[in-house]
C-alpha positions as CSV (number, residue, x, y, z in Angstrom):
1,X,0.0,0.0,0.0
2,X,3.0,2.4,0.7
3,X,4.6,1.9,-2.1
4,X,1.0,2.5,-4.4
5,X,0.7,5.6,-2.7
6,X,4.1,6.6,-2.9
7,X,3.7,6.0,-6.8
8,X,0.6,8.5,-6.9
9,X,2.0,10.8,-4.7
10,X,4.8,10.6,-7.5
11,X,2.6,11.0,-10.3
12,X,0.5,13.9,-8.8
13,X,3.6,16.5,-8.4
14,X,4.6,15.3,-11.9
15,X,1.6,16.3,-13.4
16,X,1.2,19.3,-11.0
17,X,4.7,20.4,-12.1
18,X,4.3,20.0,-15.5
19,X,0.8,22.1,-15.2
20,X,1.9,24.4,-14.2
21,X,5.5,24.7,-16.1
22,X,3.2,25.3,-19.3
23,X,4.1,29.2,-19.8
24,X,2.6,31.3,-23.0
25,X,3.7,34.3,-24.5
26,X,1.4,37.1,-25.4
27,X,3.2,39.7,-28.3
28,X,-0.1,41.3,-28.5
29,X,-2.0,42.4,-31.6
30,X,-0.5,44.2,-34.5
31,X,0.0,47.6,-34.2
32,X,0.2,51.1,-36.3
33,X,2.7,53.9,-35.3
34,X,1.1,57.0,-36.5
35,X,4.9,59.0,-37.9
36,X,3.3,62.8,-38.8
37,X,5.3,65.6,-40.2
38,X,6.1,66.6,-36.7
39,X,5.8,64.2,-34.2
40,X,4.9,60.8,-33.7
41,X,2.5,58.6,-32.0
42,X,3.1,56.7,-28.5
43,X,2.7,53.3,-28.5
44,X,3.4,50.2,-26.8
45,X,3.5,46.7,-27.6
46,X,3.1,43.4,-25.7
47,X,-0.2,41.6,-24.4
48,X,-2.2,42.4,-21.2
49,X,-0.5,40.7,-20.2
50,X,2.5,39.7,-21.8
51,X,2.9,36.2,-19.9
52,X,0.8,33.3,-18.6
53,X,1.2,30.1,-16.7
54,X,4.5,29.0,-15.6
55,X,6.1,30.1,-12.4
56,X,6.7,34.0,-12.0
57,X,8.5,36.2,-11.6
58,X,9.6,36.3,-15.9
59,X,12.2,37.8,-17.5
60,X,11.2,39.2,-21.2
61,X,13.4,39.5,-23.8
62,X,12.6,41.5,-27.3
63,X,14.2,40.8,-30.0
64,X,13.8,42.5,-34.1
65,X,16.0,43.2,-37.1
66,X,15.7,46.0,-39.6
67,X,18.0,47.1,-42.3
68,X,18.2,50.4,-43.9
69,X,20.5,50.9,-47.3
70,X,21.8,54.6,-48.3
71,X,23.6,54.7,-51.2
72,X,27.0,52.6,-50.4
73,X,25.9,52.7,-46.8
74,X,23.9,49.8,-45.2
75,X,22.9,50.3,-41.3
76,X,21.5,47.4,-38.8
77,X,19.0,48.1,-36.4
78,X,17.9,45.9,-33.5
79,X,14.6,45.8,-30.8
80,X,17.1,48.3,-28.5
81,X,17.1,50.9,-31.2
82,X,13.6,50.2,-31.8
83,X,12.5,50.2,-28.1
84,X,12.6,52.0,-24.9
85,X,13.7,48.6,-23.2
86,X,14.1,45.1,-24.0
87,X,13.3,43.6,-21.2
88,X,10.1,45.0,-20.3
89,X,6.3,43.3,-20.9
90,X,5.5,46.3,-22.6
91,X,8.0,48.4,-24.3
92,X,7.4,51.2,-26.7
93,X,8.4,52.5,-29.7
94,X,11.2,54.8,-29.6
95,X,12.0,55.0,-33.8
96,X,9.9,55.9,-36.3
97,X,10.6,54.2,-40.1
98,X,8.8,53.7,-43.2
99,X,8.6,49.4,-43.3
100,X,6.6,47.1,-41.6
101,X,8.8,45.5,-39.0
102,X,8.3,41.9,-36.6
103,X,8.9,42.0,-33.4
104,X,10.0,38.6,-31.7
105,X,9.0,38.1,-27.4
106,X,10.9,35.7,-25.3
107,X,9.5,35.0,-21.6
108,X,11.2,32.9,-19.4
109,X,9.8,32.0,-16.0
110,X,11.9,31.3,-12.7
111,X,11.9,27.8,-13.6
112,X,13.9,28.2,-16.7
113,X,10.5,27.3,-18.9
114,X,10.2,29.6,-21.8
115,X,7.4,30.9,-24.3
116,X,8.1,33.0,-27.7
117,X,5.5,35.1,-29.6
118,X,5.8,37.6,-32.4
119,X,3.6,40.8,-33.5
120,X,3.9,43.3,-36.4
121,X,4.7,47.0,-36.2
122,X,3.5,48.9,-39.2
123,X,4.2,52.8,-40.0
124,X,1.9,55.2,-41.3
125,X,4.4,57.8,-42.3
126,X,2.8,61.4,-43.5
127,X,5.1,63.6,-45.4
128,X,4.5,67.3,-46.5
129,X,6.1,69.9,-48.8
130,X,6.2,73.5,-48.4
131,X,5.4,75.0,-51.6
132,X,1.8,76.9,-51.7
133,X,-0.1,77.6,-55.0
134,X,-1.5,81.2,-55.7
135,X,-4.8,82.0,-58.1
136,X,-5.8,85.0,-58.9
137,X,-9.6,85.4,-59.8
138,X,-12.5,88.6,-60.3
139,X,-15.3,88.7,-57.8
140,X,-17.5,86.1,-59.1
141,X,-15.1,83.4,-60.8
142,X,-14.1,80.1,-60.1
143,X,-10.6,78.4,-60.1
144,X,-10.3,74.6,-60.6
145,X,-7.7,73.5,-57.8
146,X,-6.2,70.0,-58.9
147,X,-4.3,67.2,-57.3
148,X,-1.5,69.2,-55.7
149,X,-2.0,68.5,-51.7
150,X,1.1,68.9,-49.4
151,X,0.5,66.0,-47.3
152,X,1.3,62.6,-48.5
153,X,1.9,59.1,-47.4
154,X,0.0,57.0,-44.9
155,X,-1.7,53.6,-45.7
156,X,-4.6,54.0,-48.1
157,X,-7.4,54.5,-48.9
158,X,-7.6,58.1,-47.6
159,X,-10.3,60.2,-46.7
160,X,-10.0,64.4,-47.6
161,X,-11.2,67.5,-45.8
162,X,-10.5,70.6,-46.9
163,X,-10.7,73.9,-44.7
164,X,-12.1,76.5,-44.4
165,X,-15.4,74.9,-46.2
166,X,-15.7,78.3,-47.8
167,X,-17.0,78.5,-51.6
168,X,-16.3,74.8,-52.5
169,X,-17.7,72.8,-54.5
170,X,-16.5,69.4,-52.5
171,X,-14.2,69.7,-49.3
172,X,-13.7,66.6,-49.7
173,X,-12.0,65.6,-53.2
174,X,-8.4,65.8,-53.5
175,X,-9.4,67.9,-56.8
176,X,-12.2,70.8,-56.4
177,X,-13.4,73.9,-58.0
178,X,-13.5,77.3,-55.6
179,X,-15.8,79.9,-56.2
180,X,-14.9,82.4,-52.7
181,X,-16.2,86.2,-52.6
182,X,-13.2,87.0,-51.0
183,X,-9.3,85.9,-50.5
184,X,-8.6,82.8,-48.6
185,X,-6.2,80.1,-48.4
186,X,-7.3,76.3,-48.1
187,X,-5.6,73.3,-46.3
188,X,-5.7,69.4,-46.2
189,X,-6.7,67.7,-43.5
190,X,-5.9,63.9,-44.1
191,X,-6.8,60.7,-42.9
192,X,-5.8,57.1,-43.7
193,X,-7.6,53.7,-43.3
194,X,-5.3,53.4,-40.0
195,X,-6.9,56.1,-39.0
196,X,-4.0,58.2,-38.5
197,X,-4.3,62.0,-39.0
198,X,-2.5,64.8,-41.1
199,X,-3.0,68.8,-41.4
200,X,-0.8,70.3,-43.7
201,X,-0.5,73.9,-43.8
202,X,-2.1,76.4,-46.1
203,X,-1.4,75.1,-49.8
204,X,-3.8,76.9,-51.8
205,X,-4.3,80.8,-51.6
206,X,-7.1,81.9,-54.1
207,X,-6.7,86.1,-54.4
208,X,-10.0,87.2,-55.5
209,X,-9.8,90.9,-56.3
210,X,-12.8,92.5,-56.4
211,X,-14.6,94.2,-59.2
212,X,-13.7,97.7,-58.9
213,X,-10.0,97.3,-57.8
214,X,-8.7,99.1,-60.5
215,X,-11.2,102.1,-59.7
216,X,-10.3,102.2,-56.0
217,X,-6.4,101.6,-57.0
218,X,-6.4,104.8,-59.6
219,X,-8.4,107.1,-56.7
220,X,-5.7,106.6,-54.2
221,X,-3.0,106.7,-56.2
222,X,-0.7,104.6,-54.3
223,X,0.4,102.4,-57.2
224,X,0.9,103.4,-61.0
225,X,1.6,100.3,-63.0
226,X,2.0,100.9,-66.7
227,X,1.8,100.5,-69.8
228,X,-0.7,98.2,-69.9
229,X,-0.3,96.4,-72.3
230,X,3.4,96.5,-72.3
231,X,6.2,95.6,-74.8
232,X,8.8,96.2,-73.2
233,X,9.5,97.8,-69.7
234,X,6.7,97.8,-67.2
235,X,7.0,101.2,-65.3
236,X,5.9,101.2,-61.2
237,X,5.7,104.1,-58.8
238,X,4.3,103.8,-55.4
239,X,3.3,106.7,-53.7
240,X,2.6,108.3,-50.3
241,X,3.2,106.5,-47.0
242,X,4.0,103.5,-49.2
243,X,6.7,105.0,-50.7
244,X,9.5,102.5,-48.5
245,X,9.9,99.8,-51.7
246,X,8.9,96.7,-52.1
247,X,8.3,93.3,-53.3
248,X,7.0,92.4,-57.1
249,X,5.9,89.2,-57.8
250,X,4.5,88.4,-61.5
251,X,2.4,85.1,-61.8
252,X,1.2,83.5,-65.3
253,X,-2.3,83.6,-66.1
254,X,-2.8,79.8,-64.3
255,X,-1.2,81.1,-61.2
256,X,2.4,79.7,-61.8
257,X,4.7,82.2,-60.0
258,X,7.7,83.1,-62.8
259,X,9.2,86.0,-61.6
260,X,10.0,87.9,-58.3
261,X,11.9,90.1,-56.8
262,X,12.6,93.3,-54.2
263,X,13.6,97.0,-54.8
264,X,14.7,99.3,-52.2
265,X,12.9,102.5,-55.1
266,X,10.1,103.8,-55.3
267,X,9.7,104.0,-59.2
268,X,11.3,101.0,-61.2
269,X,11.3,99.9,-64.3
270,X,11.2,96.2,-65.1
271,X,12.2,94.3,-68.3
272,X,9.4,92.6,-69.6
273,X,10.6,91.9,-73.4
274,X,11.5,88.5,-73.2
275,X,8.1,86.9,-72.4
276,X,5.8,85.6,-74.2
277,X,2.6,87.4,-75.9
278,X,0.0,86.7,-72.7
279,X,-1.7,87.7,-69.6
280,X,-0.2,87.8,-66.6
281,X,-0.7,88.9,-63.0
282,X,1.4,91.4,-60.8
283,X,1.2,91.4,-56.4
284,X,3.5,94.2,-55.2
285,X,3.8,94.7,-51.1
286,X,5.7,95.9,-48.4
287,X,6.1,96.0,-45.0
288,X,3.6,99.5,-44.6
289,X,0.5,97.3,-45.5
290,X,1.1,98.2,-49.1
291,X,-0.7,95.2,-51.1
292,X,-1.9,95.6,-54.9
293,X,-2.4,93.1,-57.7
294,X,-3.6,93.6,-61.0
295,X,-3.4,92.4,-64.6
296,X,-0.9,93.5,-67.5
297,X,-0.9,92.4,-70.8
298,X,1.8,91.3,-72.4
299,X,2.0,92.3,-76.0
C-alpha cells in the first residue's frame, strides 16, 4: 500500500509540475505607429499581459532586425534601437521608419520554462512639402484646384477635408473647384484607413480681387503700373506712405509664380521683353500694408 501511494504521490507532483511549467507568450496584436510631419505617436506593444502560466516572476526579452540601405551605406537596427527597453512586458516604440517591421518576445519563468510570440509594427508615415499655389480670380469666378495636396503618405485609402469649407464645391475631393467672394487660403486635413491624422499647412491661396479694384487703386493713387499692355519695360511708382519699396511678384495667367523680386525705389522699371505674348498677373507689397495686384498684358 505504501509503495501505491508513494507511486501517486509521484505522479500527482509530476503532473502538477508539468501544469503548471506550461508558460505562453502574449506579443499582443499588431499595431500602427502614427509618424506625422512633426511628431509621432506613442505606442506600446506586448499583451495584457505579456505572460501566462509558468512560475513568475519572468524575464522578457525582445528581440527585431531592420536594415536600412543609403547609397553605399547599409545600417542594422535591433529591438534596443527600436525600443525603450528590451526587457520590459510592454515596451514602446522609440524610432519611427517607413517598413513594416516583426517583433520577436521571449518570456522565461523562474523555472527556466520559456514561451516565444511575435507581432507586427507597421508605419503610417505622413510627409509634407512646403510650396503653396497662388490664383488669382474677379469677384464672381471660379478656379479649378487639382491634385497638388502637401501632405502625403500613410496607408490607403484616404479620406480628404478641406478647410475652411468656404465656396467649395467638395471639401472633400483631392481635386475641387473654388468659387470664394473674398481671399482665402485652403488646407488638407488627411486621414488614412489606420486612422492616423494629417494637417498640412495652407497650400492653396485663391486672391480674389474685387470688381472695382482698379477704380479704388487709380483714386488713391498709391500704385501706378503701366503701360498696360506693355512691350517692353513695365514702369511702377508707389506713392505716399507706401513710398519704402517693395516686393513684385509676377504670376502667369494659371497662377504659376515666374518671376519675383525686391527693390529698395520707389519707381522702377522692369524688363518685360522676353516673355511671351499673354496675360499675366502682378502682387506688389511691403512692410507699410502696401498690397496691390492687378493684370498687365503682355503684348
Amino acid at each position: 500500500m505504501k509503495t501505491r501511494t508513494t507511486i501517486l504521490t509521484i505522479i500527482f507532483l509530476t503532473i502538477t509540475d508539468f501544469a503548471f511549467s506550461q508558460i505562453s507568450a502574449d506579443a499582443g496584436s499588431n499595431k500602427v505607429v502614427c509618424v506625422g510631419i512633426q511628431d509621432m505617436d506613442t505606442v506600446a506593444i506586448g499583451g495584457s499581459p505579456s505572460a501566462l502560466g509558468g512560475t513568475p516572476p519572468y524575464t522578457y526579452t525582445w528581440e527585431a532586425e531592420y536594415t536600412v540601405i543609403l547609397g553605399s551605406q547599409t545600417i542594422h537596427y535591433t529591438a534596443s534601437n527600436l525600443l525603450n527597453d528590451t526587457t520590459l512586458a510592454n515596451p514602446k516604440i522609440i524610432m519611427a521608419e517607413t517598413d513594416t517591421i516583426e517583433f520577436r518576445l521571449t518570456v522565461t519563468d523562474s523555472k527556466g520554462h520559456t514561451a516565444r510570440d511575435t507581432t507586427t509594427v507597421y508605419y503610417s508615415v505622413f510627409g509634407t512639402h512646403l510650396g503653396t499655389f497662388s490664383f488669382y480670380i474677379d469677384q464672381g469666378d471660379s478656379v479649378y484646384l487639382n491634385g497638388t495636396p502637401n501632405v502625403f503618405g500613410g496607408i490607403p485609402p484616404y479620406e480628404y477635408l478641406w478647410r475652411p469649407n468656404y465656396g467649395l464645391t467638395d471639401s472633400t475631393s483631392i481635386a475641387f473647384w473654388a468659387k470664394p467672394d473674398t481671399s482665402v487660403a485652403y488646407y488638407l486635413t488627411k486621414t488614412d484607413s489606420a486612422g492616423c491624422v494629417e494637417v498640412g499647412g495652407p497650400v492653396y491661396y485663391v486672391y480674389v480681387r474685387p470688381l472695382n479694384v482698379e477704380e479704388i487703386g487709380s483714386q488713391n493713387a498709391q500704385v501706378v503700373v503701366y503701360p498696360n499692355p506693355v512691350t517692353d519695360y513695365l514702369n511702377i511708382s508707389i506713392g505716399g506712405k507706401t513710398q519704402t519699396g517693395f516686393d513684385f511678384r509676377l504670376f502667369s495667367s494659371s497662377g504659376r509664380l515666374i518671376e519675383e523680386k525686391r527693390f529698395q525705389d520707389a519707381n522702377v522699371s522692369i524688363d518685360l521683353a522676353n516673355y511671351p505674348v499673354g496675360l499675366y498677373i502682378y502682387e506688389i507689397l511691403n512692410s507699410h500694408g502696401l498690397s496691390e495686384q492687378g493684370r498687365i498684358v503682355k503684348k
